[in-house]
N, C-alpha and C positions, 0 to 999 in steps of 0.2 A: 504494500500500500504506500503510496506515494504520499510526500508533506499536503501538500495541497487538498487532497484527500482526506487524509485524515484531519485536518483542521478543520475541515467545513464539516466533517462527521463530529467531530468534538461541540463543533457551535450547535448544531442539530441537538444534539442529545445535553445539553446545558439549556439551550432552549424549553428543552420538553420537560425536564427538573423542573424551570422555573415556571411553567404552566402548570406544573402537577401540583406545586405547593399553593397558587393563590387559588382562593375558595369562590366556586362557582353558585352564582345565583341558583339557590334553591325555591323548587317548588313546589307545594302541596295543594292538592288537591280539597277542597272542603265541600264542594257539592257538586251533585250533576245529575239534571234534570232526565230521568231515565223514560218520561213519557213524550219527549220533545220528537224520538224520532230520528230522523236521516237529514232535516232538513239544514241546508247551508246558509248562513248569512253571509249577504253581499253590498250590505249599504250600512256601516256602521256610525251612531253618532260616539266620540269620542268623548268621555269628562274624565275631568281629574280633581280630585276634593284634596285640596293639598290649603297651608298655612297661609301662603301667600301668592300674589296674581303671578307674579315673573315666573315662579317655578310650576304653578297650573299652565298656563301660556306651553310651556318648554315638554311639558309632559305631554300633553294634547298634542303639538305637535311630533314628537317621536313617535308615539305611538302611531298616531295618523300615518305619519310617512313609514312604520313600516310592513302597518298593514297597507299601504298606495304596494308595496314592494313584492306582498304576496298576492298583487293583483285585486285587491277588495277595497271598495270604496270607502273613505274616512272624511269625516264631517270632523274638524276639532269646536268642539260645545261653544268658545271662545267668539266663533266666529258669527254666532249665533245670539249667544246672552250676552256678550260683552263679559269684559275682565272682572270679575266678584271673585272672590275665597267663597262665598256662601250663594246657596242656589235654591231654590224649592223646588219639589218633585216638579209641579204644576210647568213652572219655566223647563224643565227640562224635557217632560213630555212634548210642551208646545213645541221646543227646540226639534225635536226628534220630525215632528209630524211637518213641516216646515220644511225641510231636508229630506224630507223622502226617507228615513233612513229606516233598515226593518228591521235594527237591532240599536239596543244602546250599553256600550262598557263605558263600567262605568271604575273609575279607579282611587280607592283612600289611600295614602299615606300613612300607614297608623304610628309610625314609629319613627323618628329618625334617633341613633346611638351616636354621639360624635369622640372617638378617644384621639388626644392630641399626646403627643411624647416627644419628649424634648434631651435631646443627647447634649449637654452643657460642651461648651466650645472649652477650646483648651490652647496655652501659652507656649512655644515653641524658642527653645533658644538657641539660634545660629551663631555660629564662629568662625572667624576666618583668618588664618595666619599673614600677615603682615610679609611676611621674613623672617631670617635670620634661625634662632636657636627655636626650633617651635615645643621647646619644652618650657621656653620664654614667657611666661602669661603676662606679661605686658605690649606682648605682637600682636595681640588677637584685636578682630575686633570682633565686637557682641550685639547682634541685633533680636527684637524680639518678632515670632511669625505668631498672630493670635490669628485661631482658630476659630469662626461666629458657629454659636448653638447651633444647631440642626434638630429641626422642627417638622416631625411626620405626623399626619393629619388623616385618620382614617374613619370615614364614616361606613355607618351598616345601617339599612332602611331595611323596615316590613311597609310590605303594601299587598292590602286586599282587594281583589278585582273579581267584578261582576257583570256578568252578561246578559242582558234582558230582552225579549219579543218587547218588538217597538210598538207592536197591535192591539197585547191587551195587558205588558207590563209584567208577563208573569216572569221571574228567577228561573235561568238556565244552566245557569254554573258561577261557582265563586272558587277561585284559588287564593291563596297566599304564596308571594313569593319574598323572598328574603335578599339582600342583594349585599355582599360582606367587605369591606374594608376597602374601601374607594377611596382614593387622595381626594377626589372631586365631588360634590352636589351633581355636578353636569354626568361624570361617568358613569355614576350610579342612575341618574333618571335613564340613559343610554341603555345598562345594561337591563334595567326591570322593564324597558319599552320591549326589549328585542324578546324578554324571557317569556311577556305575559301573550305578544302575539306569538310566538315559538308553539306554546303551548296551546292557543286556541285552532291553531293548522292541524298538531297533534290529536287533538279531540274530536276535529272533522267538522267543525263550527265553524266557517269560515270558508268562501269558494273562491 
């Protein structure tokens, strides 16, 4: 095996180390409407019941664009009621029926975990010989390298999501999914967008 070789087989399998240690968005199932049938939703309105508008806004939209990705239309609710944190059913049926839409997800935040850890920075003393006798300690000179804290910011979000007939409102399915130690707010909305349509393709809810 040649160097070349083997160094791209080494980066490959360090690669795969470091994928097998971060923790993948988990997901649980908590319901599913076993008298619904075969039938597929194709016009979804999007909600997201989160703390505040920017990060409703940003959910609504992932989601939306990744059910656009599996081919099924997405309404973001946004576009529709305007930017609230708080919504009534009533506005959101209206929303639905307005849009055409024949289903509505609907997605809480219930959780966000934020742990921050902080590696204290630390004082480095360089030296440099001048000349002459370097066993001399008046040839050196001495400068200091400081170190600034290093500061890792990991958040873990639950969020419960529900699928409803946009016709008479009835619960078709609700998961939980978990989404673990993201540097970002934004990674994390990213990876619970992709998890929670991931899972509605798998369930056959979705054409």
């Amino acid at each position: 095996m040649n160097i070349a070789r083997a160094s791209s087989l080494l980066s490959a399998m360090t690669l795969f180390v470091i994928a097998a240690c971060v923790p993948q968005t988990e997901v649980i199932k908590l319901y599913d409407n076993s008298d619904r049938g075969s039938q597929k939703y194709e016009r979804l309105l999007v909600v997201s019941v989160v703390g505040d508008i920017g990060t409703r806004r940003r959910l609504e939209e992932l989601i939306s664009g990744h059910l656009e990705a599996a081919n099924v239309a997405a309404i973001a609710a946004y576009t529709e009621t305007g930017l609230r944190t708080e919504m009534l059913q009533d506005e959101i049926d209206a929303a639905a029926r307005h849009a055409n839409a024949d289903a509505i997800l609907i997605t809480h935040i219930v959780s966000v975990d934020t742990r921050v850890d902080i590696d204290p920075g630390r004082t480095h003393i360089l030296s440099e010989c001048r000349g002459g006798d370097p066993i001399d300690f008046f040839l050196y000179d001495y400068r200091e390298l400081k170190v600034p804290d290093s500061v890792k910011i990991a958040h873990t979000v639950v969020a419960v999501s529900s699928l409803y007939d946009a016709s008479d409102g009835e619960r078709l399915w609700t998961i939980q999914s978990t989404c673990f130690e993201k540097a970002s707010m934004d990674e994390v909305l990213q990876e619970e967008a992709k998890a929670i349509v991931r899972q509605l393709q798998f369930d056959n809810l979705i054409g």
